[in-house]
C-alpha positions as CSV (number, residue, x, y, z in Angstrom):
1,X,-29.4,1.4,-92.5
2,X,-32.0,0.5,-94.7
3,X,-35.8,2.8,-95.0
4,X,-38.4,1.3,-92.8
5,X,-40.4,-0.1,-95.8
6,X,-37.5,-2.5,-96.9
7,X,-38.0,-4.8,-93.7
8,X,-40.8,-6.9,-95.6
9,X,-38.8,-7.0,-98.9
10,X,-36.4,-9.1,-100.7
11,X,-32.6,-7.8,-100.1
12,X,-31.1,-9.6,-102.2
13,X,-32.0,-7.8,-105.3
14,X,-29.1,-5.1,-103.1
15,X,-25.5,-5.5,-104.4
16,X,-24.7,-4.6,-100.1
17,X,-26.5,-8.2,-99.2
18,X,-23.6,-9.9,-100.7
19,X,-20.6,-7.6,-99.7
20,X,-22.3,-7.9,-96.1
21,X,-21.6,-11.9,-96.5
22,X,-18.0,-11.2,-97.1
23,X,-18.0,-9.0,-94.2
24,X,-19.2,-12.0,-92.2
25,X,-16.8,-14.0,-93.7
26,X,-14.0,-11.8,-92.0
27,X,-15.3,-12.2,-88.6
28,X,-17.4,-9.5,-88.3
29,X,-20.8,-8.6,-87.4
30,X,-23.5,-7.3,-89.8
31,X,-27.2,-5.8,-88.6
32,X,-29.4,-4.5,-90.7
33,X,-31.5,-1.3,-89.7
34,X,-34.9,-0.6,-90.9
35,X,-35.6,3.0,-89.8
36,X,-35.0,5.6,-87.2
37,X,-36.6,3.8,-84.5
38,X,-34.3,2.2,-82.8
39,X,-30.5,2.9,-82.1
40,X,-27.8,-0.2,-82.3
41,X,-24.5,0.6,-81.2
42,X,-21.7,0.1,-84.3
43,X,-18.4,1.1,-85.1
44,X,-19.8,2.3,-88.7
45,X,-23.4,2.6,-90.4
46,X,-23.7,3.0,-94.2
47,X,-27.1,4.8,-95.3
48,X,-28.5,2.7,-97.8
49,X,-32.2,4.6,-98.1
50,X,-33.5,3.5,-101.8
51,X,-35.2,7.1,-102.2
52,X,-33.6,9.9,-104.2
53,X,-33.7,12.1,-101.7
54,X,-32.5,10.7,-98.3
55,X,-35.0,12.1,-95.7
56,X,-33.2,14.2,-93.2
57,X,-34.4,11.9,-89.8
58,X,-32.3,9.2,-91.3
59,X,-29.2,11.5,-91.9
60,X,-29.5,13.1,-88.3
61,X,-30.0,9.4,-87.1
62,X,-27.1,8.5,-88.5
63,X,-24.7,11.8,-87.2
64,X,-25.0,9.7,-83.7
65,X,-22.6,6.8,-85.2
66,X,-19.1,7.9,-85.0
67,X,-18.3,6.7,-89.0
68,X,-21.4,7.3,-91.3
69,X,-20.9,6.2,-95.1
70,X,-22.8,8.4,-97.7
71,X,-24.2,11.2,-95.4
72,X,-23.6,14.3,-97.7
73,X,-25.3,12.8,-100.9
74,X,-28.9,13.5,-100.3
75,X,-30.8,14.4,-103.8
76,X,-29.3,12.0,-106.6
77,X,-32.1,13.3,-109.0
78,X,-31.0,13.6,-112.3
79,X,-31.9,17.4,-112.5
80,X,-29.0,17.7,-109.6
81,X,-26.6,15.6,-110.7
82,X,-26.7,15.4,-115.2
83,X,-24.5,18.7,-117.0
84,X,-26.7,17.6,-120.2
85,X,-30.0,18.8,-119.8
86,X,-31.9,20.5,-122.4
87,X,-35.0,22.8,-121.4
88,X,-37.9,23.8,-123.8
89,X,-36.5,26.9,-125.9
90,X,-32.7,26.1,-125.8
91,X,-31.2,26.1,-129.2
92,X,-29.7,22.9,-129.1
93,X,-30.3,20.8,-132.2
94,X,-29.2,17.7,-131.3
95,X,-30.7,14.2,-130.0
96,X,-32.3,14.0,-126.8
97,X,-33.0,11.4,-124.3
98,X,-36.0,11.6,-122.2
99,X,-35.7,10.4,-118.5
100,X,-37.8,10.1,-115.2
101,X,-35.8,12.2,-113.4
102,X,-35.9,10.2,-110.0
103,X,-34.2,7.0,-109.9
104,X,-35.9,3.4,-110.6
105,X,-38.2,5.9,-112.7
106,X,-39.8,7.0,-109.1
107,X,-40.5,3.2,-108.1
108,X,-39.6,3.6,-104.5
109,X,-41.3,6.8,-103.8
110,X,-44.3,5.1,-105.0
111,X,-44.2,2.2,-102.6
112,X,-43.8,4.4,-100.2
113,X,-46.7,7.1,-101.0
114,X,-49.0,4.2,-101.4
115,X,-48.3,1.7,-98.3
116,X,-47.3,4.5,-95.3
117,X,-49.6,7.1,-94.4
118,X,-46.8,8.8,-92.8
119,X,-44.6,9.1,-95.1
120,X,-47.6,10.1,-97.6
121,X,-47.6,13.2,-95.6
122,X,-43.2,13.9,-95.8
123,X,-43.2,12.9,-99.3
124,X,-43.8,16.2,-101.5
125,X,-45.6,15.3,-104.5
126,X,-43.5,16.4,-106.9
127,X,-41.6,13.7,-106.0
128,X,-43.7,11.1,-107.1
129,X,-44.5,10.0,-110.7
130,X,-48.5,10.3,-110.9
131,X,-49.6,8.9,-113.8
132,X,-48.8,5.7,-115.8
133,X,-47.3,7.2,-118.5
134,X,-44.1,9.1,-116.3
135,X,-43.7,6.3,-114.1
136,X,-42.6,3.8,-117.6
137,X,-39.6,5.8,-117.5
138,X,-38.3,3.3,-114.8
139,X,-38.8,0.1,-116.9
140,X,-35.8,-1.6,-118.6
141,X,-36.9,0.4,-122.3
142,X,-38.9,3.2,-120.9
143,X,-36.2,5.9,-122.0
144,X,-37.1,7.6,-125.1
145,X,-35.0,9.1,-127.7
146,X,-35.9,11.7,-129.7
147,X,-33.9,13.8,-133.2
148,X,-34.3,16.6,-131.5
149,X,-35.9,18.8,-128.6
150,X,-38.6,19.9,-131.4
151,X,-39.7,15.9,-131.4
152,X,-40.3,15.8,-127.7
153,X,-43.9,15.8,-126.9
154,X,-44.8,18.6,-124.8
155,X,-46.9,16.5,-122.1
156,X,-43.5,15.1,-121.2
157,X,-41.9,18.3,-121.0
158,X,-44.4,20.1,-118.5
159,X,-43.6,17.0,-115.8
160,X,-41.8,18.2,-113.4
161,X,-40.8,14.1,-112.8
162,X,-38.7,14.0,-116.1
163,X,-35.7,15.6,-117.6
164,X,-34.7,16.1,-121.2
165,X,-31.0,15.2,-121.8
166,X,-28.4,15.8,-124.5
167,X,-28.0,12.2,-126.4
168,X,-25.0,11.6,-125.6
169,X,-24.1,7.8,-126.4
170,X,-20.7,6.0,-127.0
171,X,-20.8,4.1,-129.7
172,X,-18.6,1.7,-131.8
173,X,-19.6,0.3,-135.0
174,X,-22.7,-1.4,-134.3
175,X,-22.1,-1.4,-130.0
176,X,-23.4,0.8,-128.0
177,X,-21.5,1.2,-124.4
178,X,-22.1,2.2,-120.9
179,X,-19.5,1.9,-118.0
180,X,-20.6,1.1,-115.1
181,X,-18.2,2.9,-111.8
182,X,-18.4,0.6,-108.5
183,X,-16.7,1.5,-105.3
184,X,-16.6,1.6,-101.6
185,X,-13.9,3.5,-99.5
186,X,-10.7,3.0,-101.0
187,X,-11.7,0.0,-103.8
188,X,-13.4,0.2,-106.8
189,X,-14.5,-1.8,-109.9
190,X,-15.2,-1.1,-113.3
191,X,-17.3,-2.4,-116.4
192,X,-18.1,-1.5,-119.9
193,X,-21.2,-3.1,-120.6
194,X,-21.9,-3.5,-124.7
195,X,-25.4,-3.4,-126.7
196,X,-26.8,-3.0,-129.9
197,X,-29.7,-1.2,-128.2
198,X,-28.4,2.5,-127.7
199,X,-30.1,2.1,-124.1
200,X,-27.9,-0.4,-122.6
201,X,-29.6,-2.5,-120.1
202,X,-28.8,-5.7,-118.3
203,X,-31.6,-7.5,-121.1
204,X,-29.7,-5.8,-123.8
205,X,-26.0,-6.9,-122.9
206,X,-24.0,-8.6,-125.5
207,X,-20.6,-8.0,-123.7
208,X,-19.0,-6.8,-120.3
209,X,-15.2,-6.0,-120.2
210,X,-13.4,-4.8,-117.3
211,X,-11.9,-1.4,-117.3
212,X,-10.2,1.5,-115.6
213,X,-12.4,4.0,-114.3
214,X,-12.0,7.3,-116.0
215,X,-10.2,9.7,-113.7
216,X,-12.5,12.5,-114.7
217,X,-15.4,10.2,-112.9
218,X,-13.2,9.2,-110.3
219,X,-13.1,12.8,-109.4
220,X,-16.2,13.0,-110.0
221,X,-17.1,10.8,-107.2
222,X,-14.7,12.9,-104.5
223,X,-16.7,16.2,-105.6
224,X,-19.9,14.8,-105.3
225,X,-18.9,12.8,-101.4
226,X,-19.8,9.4,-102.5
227,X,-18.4,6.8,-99.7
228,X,-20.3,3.6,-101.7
229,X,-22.3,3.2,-104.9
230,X,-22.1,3.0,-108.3
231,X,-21.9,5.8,-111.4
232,X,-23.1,4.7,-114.6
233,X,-20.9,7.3,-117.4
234,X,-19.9,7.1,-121.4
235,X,-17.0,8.2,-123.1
236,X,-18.6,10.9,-126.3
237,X,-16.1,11.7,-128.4
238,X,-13.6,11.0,-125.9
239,X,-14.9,12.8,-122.6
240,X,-16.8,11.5,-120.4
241,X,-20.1,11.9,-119.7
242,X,-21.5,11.6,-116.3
243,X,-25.5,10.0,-116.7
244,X,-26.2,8.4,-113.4
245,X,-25.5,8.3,-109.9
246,X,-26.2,5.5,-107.3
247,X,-26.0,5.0,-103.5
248,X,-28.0,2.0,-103.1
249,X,-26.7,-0.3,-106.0
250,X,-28.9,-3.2,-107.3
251,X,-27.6,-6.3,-107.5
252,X,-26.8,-7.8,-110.8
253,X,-29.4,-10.7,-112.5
254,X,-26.6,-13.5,-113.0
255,X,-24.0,-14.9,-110.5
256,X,-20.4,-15.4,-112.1
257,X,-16.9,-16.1,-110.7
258,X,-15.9,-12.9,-112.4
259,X,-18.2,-10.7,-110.7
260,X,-18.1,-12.0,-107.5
261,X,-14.2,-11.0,-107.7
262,X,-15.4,-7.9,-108.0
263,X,-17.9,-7.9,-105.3
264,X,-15.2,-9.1,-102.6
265,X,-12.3,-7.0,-103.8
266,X,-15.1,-3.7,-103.3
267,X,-16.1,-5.0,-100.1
268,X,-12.8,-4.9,-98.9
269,X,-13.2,-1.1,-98.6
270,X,-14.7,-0.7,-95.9
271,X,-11.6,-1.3,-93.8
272,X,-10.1,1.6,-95.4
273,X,-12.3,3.6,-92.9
274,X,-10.4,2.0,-90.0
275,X,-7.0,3.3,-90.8
């Protein structure tokens, strides 16, 4: 079940277009959902609402379906999920990253503010980026790093769209890493992307190995009810540090037989809800 807005726009860019092929593949039959509006009978609906907080129609919507993937995680914001963040006055004297603290940098909740007069009137403000300069948090290099919390400029710290985290990176020589967690039901993926930029992006990629999740994020994902999505986390100095969560998981820029081994052995999972 996708939010109302996505019927005019491109799926693809979803990583769940492509696992819904393989579903396909086995024989069974896919619809997509835009919306509350109308009921479709199914075995099983997966919330896939690109907002990071899920409005409560589409989770009592989807109570009517007898299995409903990824109805307890309603606010991903950072501020809910991070164990890092650093507030003006703490005596922390470390680097500090500085996020939007919505995913996408607030990208969907703008859409939505600007092309739905009704959902202007759910959406709260405060949880929409209103300005320029917030919403370049949600480009590829928008994150900023700073020595220290004294370095931050207070503008960004009086937004109540952005968060001030601990810099926490994992590093190796002249690599920087992030691991990217991938899982539905009872199968998972995982990938440790390298960069010599310390914000690793898909532009900034030099290297992706595959990996075994860290157990400490596997739990991580049990606490937090996850059924599908994706955690991005670093090991620092050996413990890992949990920096994103994701329920509605982009799709990566470049096919490969690699990662479309990955993308069929997750898809797979959603059998495990059968058993």
């Amino acid at each position: 079940m996708y939010h109302e807005n996505n019927r005019k726009h491109d799926l693809s860019s979803y990583a769940i277009t492509f696992l819904a092929e393989f579903w396909r593949q086995d024989g069974n039959r896919v619809r997509y959902l835009f919306g509350t509006r109308k009921f479709v009978p199914a075995d099983l609906l997966l919330i896939h609402v690109d907002l990071s907080i899920v409005p409560d129609e589409y989770l009592e919507f989807a109570s009517r379906y007898p299995i409903a993937l990824n109805k307890v995680p309603k606010d991903i914001r950072k501020s809910q999920i991070s164990t890092n963040l650093v507030r003006r006055g703490d005596s922390y004297l470390g680097r500090v990253i500085v996020k939007s603290d919505l995913n996408s940098g607030g990208s969907p909740e703008q859409i939505l503010r600007r092309n739905s007069s009704r959902w202007r009137r759910l959406l709260p403000s405060s949880l929409v980026p209103d300005n320029s300069d917030s919403s370049s948090f949600g480009a590829s290099f928008g994150y900023r790093i700073y020595d220290s919390l004294a370095e931050v400029p207070c503008a960004d710290l009086e937004q109540n769209d952005v968060v001030v985290e601990k810099f926490l990176p994992e590093k190796e020589e002249n690599l920087f890493f992030v691991r990217h967690y991938e899982f539905l039901g009872d199968r998972s993926t995982c990938t440790r992307l390298a960069s010599r930029d310390p914000i690793v992006k898909d532009q900034t990629v030099v290297r992706i190995e595959e990996i075994d999740p860290h157990p400490e994020i596997v739990e991580a994902r049990k606490r937090l009810n996850f059924d599908y999505g994706k955690f991005d986390y670093v090991l620092h100095e050996g413990r890992p540090v949990l920096l994103d969560t994701n329920k509605t998981t982009g799709a990566d820029r470049v096919s490969s037989r690699e990662l479309n081994a990955r993308r069929r052995y997750r898809a797979t999972g959603i059998y495990s809800y059968f058993v």
